[in-house]
Structures are given as C-alpha cells and as structure tokens.
N, C-alpha and C positions, 0 to 999 in steps of 0.2 A: 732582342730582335729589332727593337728601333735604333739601334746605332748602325748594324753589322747587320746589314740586307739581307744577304744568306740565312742568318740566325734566327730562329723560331723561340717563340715564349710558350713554355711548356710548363703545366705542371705535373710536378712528381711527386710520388708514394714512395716511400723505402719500407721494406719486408726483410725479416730473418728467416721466415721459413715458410717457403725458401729465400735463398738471400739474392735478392732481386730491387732493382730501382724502375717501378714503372713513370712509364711518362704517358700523359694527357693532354686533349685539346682542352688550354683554360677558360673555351667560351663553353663545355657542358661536353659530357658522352661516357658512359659506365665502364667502354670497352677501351682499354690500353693501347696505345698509339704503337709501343713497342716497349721490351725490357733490356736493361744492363743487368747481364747476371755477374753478382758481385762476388761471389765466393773464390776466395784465392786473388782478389783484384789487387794494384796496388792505386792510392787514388792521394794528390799532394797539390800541393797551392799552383800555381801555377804565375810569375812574375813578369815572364815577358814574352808572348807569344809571337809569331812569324807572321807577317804579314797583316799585322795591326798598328792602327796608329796608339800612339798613349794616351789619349781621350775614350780610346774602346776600351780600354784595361781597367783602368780604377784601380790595382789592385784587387780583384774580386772574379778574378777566374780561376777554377781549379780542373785538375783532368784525374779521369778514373783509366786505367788500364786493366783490361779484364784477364782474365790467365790463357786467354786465347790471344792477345796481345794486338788488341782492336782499343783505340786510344779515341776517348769522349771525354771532350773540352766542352764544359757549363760555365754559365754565370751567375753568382749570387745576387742577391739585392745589396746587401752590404759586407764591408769586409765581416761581422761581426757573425753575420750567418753563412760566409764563407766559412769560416771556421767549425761552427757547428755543422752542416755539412758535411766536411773532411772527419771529424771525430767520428760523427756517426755512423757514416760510410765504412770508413775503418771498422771499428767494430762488425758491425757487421760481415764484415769479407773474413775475419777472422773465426768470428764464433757462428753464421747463421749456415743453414743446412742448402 
C-alpha cells in the first residue's frame, strides 16, 4: 500500500475448510474485512503488471482467479514468501472443501 496509493495492507488467514483466503485490518479487529473463496481458483506469480511502474513490482506480486473468474492481484513481502503463498494457495484450491 506505500508504493501503489490504491493498494491497501492487509492481513490474511488462509483456510481449507472451507477453502477461503480471509483478509484483515492489520491495525486489530476479529471480523474479516472480506474472503477469496479459493476452491476451484487458479492463482500464479504474476511478472509484469498494466499500469505499474517496475519499482512497484519487485518481482513479488501474484494474482488468484477465483472459479467465478473475479482476478485478485496481492503483494508479498519477498519473492521468497511470494512463493509460499502461491504453493499454499494452490493446495489448497485443490484439496480444501
């Protein structure tokens, strides 16, 4: 959210059951801001997006596609947890109910 104005800093929960990505305000609050229901999603690195500069990228954005084919573009902290991310998520859209 500090590069890319638009962009909100969120934290997220990932669930299998059901297979859901919640998001949070990271200053505190019990209640879920909203979900990506992830089952059936397809969700991949993402290398050069529209209408960014290449100081906003880093290499460390990925986007989820949900089976209802509504596209969510996040950023990681590092490519390292980009990765984790994407494996997890997979998984999960895979096997969670």
């Amino acid at each position: 959210g500090h590069r890319r104005k638009n962009w909100k800093v969120r934290k997220f929960v990932l669930r299998d059951d059901p297979a859901y990505l919640h998001y949070y305000d990271p200053a505190g609050g019990e209640e879920p801001l909203g979900a990506i229901h992830l089952r059936g999603s397809v969700v991949s690195a993402v290398e050069d997006m529209p209408d960014s500069k290449k100081y906003d990228v880093d290499n460390i954005l990925f986007e989820i596609i949900t089976a209802n084919d509504i596209h969510y573009y996040l950023q990681a902290a590092s490519s390292a947890e980009r990765t984790e991310w994407i494996r997890a998520i997979q998984a999960v859209s895979r096997t969670g109910k």
